[in-house]
C-alpha positions as CSV (number, residue, x, y, z in Angstrom):
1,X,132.2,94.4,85.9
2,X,133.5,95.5,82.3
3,X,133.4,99.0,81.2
4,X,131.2,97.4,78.3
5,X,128.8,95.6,80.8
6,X,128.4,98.6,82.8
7,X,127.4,101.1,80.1
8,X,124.4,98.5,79.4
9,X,123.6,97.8,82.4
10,X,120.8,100.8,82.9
11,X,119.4,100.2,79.5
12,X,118.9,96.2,80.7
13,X,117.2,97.6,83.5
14,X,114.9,99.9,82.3
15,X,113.6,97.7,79.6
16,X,112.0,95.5,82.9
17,X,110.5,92.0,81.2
18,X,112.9,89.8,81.9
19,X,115.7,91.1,84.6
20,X,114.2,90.5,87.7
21,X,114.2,93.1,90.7
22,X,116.8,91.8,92.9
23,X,119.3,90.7,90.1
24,X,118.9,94.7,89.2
25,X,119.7,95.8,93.0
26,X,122.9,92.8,93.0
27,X,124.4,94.8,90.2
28,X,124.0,98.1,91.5
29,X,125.7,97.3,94.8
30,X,128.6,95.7,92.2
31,X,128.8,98.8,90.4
32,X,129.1,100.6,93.6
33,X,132.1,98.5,94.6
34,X,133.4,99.4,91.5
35,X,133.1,103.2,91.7
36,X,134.5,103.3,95.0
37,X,137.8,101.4,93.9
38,X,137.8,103.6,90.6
39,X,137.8,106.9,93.0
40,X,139.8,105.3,95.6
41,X,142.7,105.4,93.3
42,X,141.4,109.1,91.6
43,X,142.0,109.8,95.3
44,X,145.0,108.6,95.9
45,X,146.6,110.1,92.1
46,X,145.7,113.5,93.8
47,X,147.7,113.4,96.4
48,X,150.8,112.5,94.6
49,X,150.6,113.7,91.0
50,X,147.8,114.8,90.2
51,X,144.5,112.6,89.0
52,X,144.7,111.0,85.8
53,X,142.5,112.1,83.0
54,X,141.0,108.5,82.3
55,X,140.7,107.5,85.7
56,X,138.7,110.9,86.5
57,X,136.5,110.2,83.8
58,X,136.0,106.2,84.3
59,X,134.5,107.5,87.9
60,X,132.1,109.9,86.2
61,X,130.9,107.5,83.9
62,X,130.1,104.7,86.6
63,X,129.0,107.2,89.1
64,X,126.4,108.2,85.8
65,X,125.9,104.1,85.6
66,X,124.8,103.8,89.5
67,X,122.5,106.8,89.0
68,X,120.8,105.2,85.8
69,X,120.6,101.7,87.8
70,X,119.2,103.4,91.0
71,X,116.1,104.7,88.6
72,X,116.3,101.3,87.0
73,X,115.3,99.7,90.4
74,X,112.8,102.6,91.1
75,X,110.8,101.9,88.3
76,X,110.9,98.1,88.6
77,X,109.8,98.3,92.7
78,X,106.9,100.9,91.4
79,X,106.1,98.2,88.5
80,X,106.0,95.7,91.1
81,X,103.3,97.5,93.6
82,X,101.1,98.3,90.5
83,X,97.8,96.0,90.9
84,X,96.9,94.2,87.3
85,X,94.7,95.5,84.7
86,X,92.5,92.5,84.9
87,X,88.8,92.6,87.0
88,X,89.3,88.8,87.8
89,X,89.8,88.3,91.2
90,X,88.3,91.9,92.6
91,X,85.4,92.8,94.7
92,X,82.3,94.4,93.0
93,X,82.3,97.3,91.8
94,X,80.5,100.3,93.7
95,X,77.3,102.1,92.2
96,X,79.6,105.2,91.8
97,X,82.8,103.0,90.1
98,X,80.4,101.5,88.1
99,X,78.3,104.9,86.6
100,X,81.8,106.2,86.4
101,X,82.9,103.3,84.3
102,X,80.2,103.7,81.7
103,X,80.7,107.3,81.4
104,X,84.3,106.7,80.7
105,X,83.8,104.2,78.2
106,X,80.2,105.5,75.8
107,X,79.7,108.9,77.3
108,X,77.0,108.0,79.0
109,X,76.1,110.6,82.2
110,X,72.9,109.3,83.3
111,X,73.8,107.5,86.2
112,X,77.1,109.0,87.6
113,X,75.4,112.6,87.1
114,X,72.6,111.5,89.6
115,X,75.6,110.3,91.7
116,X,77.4,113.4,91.4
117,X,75.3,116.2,93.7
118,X,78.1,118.5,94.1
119,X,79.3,121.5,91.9
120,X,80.5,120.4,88.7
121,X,83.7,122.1,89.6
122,X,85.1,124.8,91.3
123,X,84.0,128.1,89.7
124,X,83.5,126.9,86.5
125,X,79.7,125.3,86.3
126,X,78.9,122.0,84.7
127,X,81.7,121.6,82.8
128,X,84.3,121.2,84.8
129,X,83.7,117.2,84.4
130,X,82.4,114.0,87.6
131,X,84.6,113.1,90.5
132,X,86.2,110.3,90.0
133,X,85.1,106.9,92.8
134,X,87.0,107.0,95.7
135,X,89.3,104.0,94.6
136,X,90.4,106.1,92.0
137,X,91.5,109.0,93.9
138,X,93.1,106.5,96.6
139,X,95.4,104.8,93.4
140,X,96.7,108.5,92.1
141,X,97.1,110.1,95.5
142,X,99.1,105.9,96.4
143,X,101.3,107.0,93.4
144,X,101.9,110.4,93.6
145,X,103.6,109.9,97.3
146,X,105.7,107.4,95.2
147,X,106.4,109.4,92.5
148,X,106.8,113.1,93.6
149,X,109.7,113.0,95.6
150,X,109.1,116.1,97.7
151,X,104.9,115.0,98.7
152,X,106.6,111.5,100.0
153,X,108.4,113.3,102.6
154,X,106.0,116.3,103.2
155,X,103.1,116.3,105.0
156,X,99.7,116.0,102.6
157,X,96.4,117.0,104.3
158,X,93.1,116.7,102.7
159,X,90.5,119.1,102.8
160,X,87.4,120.6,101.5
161,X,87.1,123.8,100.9
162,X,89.5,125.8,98.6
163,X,92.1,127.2,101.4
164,X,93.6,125.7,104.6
165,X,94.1,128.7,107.5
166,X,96.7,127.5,109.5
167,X,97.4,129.3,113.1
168,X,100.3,129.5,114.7
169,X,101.9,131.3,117.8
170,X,104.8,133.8,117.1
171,X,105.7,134.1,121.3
172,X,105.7,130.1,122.1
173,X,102.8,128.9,124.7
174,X,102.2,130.6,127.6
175,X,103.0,128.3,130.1
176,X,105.0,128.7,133.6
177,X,105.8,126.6,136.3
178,X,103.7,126.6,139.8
179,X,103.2,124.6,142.9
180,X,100.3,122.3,143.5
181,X,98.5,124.5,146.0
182,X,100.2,128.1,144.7
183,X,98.4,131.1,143.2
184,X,98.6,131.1,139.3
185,X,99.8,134.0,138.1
186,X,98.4,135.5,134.8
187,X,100.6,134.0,131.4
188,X,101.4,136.3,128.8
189,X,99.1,136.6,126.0
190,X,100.6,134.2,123.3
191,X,101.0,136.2,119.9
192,X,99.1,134.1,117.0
193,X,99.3,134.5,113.4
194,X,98.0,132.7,110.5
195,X,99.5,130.8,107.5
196,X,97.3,130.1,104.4
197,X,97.8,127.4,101.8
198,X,95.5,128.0,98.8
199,X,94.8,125.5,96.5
200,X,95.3,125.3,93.0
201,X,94.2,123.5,90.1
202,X,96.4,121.2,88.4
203,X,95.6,119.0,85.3
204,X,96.6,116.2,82.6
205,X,95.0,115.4,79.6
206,X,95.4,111.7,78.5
207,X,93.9,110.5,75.5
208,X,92.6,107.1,74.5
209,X,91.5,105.0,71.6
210,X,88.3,103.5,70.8
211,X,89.5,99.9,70.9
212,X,91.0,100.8,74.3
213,X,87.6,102.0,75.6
214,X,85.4,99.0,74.2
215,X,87.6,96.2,75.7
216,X,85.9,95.5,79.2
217,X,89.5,93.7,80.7
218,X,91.6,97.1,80.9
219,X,90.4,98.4,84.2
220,X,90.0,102.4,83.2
221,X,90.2,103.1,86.9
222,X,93.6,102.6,86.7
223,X,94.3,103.2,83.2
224,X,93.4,106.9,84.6
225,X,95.5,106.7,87.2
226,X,98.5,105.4,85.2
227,X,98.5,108.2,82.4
228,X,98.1,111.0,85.0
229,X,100.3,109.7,87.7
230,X,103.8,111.2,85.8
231,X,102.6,114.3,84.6
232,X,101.0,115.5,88.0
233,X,104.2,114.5,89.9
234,X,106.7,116.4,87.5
235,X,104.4,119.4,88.3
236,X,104.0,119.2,91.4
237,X,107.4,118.4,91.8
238,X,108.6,121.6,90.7
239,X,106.1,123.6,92.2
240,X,106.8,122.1,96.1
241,X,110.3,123.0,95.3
242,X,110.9,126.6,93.1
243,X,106.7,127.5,92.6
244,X,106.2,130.8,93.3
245,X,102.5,130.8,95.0
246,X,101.3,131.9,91.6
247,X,98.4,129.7,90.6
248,X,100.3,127.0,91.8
249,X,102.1,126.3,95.2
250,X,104.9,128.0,96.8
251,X,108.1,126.6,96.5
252,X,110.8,126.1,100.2
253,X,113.2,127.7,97.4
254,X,111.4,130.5,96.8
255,X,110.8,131.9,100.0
256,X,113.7,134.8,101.6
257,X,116.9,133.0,101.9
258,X,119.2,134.5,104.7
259,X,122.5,133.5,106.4
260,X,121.5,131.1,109.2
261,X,123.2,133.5,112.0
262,X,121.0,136.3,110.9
263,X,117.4,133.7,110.9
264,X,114.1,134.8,111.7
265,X,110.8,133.2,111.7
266,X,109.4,133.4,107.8
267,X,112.6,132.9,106.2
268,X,114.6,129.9,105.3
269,X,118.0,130.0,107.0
270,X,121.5,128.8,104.7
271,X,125.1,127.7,105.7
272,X,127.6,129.4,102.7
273,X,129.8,127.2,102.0
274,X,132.5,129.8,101.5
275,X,133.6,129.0,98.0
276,X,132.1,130.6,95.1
277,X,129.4,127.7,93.1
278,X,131.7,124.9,94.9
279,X,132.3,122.9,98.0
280,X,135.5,124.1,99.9
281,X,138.4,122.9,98.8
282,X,140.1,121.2,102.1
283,X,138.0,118.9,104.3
284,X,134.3,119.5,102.1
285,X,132.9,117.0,104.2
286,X,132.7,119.5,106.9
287,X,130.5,121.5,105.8
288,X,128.2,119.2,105.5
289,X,128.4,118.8,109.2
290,X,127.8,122.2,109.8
291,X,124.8,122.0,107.8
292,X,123.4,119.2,109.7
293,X,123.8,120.6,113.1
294,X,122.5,124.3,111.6
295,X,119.1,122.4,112.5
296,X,117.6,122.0,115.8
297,X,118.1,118.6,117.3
298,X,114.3,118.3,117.3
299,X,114.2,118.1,113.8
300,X,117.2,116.3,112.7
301,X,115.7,113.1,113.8
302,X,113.3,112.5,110.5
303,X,115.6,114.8,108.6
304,X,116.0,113.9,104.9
305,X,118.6,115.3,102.4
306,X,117.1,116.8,99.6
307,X,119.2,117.4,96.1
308,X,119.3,116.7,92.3
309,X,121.4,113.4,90.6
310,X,123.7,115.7,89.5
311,X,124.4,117.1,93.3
312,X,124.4,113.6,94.1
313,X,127.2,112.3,91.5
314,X,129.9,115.0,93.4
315,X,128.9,114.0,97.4
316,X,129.2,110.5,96.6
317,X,133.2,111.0,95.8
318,X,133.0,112.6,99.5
319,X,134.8,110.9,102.4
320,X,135.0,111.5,106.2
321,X,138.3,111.8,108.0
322,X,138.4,107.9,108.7
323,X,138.2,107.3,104.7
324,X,134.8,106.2,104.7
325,X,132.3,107.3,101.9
326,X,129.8,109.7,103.1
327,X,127.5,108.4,100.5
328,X,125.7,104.8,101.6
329,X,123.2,102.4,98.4
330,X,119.7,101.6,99.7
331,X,120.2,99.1,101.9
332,X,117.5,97.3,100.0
333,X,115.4,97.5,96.5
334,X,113.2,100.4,96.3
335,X,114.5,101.8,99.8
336,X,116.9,105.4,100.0
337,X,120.3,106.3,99.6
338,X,121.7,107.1,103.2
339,X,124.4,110.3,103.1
340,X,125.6,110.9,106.8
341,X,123.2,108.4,108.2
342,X,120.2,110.6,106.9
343,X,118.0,109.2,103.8
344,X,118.5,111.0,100.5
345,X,115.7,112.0,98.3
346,X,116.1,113.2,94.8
347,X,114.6,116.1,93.7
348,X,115.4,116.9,89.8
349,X,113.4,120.4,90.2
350,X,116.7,121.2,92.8
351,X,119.5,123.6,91.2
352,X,122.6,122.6,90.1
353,X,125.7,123.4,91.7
354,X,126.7,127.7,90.5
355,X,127.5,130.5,92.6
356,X,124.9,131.5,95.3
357,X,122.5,128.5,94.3
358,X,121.5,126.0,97.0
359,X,121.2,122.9,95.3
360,X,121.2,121.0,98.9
361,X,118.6,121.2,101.3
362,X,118.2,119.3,104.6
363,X,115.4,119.5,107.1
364,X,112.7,117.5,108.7
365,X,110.2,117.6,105.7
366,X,107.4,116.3,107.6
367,X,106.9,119.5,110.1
368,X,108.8,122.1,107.5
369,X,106.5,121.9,104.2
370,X,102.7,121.2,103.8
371,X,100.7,119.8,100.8
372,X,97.3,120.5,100.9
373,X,94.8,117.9,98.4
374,X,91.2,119.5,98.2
375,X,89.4,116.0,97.9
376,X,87.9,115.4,94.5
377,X,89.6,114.1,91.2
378,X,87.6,115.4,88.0
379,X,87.1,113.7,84.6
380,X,85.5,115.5,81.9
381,X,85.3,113.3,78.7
382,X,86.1,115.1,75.6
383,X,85.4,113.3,72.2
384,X,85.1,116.0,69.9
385,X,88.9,118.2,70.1
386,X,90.7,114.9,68.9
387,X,89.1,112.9,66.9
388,X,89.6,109.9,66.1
389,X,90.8,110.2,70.1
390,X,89.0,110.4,73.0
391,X,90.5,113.5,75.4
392,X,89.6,113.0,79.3
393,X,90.5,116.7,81.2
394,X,91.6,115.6,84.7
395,X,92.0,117.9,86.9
396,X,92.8,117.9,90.7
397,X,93.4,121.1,93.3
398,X,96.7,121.3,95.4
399,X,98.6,123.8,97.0
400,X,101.3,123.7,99.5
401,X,104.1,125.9,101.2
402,X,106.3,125.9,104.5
403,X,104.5,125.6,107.7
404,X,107.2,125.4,109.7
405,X,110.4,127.6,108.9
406,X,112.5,126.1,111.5
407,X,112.4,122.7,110.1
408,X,114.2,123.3,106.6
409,X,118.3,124.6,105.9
410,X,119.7,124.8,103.0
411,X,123.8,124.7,101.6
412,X,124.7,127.7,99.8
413,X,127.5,127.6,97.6
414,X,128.4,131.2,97.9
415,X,131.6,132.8,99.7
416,X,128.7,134.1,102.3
């Protein structure tokens, strides 16, 4: 692949049309063939004179081409599970899509507030707007796990009221061991204590035109979801990684960080990498390692590594002590990026590389942090703020935290 091809390759991509998903995913793997020659002989300049200035920065501008492709193929595989605007071919409507439909389109409330016998929203009276039908809370909630990069490895519960009380046992169960016929003797008392995820309101404010609103073939259903979708996963993305609990969740960043030899229940343990804002110098690779193995072989089973493109860009140069890349492509179109045999998920809220940042996390997402939906999507249709648009307030309620602190380490670049 030319230099020339390969700086338009990403900008071919993302326009979609006419470049068709696996002809995207053939050119990232050959761009990825090219990157590892290019740093192959970056490599190999270091350990005789020195790496060349062109060669070190023809590997940073292909390892910034596979990153723009591997979005590329991201967006086309989201494109591609998208259902159609069109109503030909659906089942009928329900009474509630259907209410809903006609508020969204004249204003009218008649039916869907007959429908809607709950509070109008939480705290707030009747304005805070009508739930959305159920298929439209099932399309944003499809496309958030999609889209918000920590939610698709997390675990999301639903529920209804405003906070999720979580209990958990500080001491371990009380069990023992016992004969079939022998006296039991009394267990300890287990020690419980009690995690709380709040939920918080979130919100996006799309706007639409009159011609869009009168023409009956755009399904608003999932016009809704569409606008909403990228707004409430950049803010959510943020807040499952560095919120601070504030009216919004509570980050796996911003809880106490502490050395991983000095660890205790309620904080989130780190390996240093022993070199101030950098990787060490001989054999990085292994730290790494460590890093992996700092979690509990219980966990590093669904483990995930968690980090930012530009984190991403400096592992993939990595090798192990056999001279293979540490750093793996998706083995297919819309699948992960494998580091170490674990997937990769990027996470553009992470930090940068700097001194005493952890821009690397790794940890079995799953059991480590929790996303709590309160059930419910709200519209409330605002004509008036925008003429000659048509505002429609959206708002949803999610919090989240860590519910297990074993589950999630982080890499330190810090001397300890």
């Amino acid at each position: 692949m030319t230099e020339q091809n390969l700086a338009r390759a990403p900008e071919a991509k993302s326009a979609g049309g006419h470049v068709e998903l696996a002809d995207a995913f053939d050119e990232f793997m050959t761009t990825f063939e090219t990157f590892k020659d290019s740093n192959d002989r970056r490599l190999a300049e270091l350990e005789t004179r020195g790496a060349d200035v062109l060669t070190v920065e023809k590997v940073d501008r292909i390892s910034r081409a596979l990153d723009e492709q591997k979005r590329a193929i991201d967006n086309l595989s989201l494109k591609r599970m998208r259902p159609a605007l069109e109503n030909g071919g659906r089942a009928l409507p329900s009474e509630h899509k259907q209410a809903f439909d006609a508020y969204m389109r004249s204003g009218d409330e008649r039916a869907i507030r007959s429908l809607d016998s709950k509070a109008m929203s939480y705290g707030s009276g009747p304005d805070g707007g009508y739930l959305v039908p159920n298929e439209t809370e099932t399309e944003i909630s499809k496309r958030l796990a999609e889209l918000s990069p920590i939610r698709s490895i997390a675990t999301v519960r639903q529920v209804s009221g405003a906070v999720l009380k979580k209990p958990f046992s500080v001491t371990g169960p009380a069990v023992g061991w016992v004969a079939e016929t022998a006296s039991r003797t009394q267990t300890t008392t287990a020690t419980l204590a009690e995690l709380s995820f709040p939920t918080t309101e979130l919100y996006a404010m799309p706007a639409a035109t009159a011609s869009l609103l009168e023409d009956t073939v755009v399904d608003l259903d999932q016009w809704i979801a569409s606008e909403v979708e990228a707004a409430f996963a950049e803010q959510e993305g943020e807040a499952f990684v560095t919120g601070n609990g504030t009216n919004k969740p509570k980050g796996f960043l911003d809880y106490t960080k502490v050395a991983e030899s000095s660890w205790v229940w309620g904080q989130i343990g780190y390996v240093a990498t022993g070199e101030a804002g950098a990787l060490p110098d001989d054999d990085p690779s292994d730290i790494l390692i460590d890093l992996v193995y700092a979690l509990k072989s219980g966990y590093r089973q669904n483990a995930s590594w968690v980090m930012n493109r530009k984190t991403q860009a400096s592992i993939r140069k990595l090798k192990d002590a056999d001279g293979n890349y540490l750093w793996q492509p998706p083995a297919a179109p819309g699948s992960r990026a494998m580091l170490m045999g674990f997937p990769l998920v990027e996470a553009e809220d992470m930090p940068d590389a700097a001194t005493n940042a952890t821009p690397i996390a790794f940890g079995d997402f799953a059991r480590g942090y929790l996303v709590v939906d309160r059930t419910g999507v709200r519209v409330l249709r605002d004509p008036y703020s925008a003429k000659p648009y048509v505002l429609f307030y959206t708002t949803k309620r999610v919090g989240g935290g860590v519910q297990d602190f074993d589950a999630i380490k982080l890499l330190k670049y810090g001397e300890s």
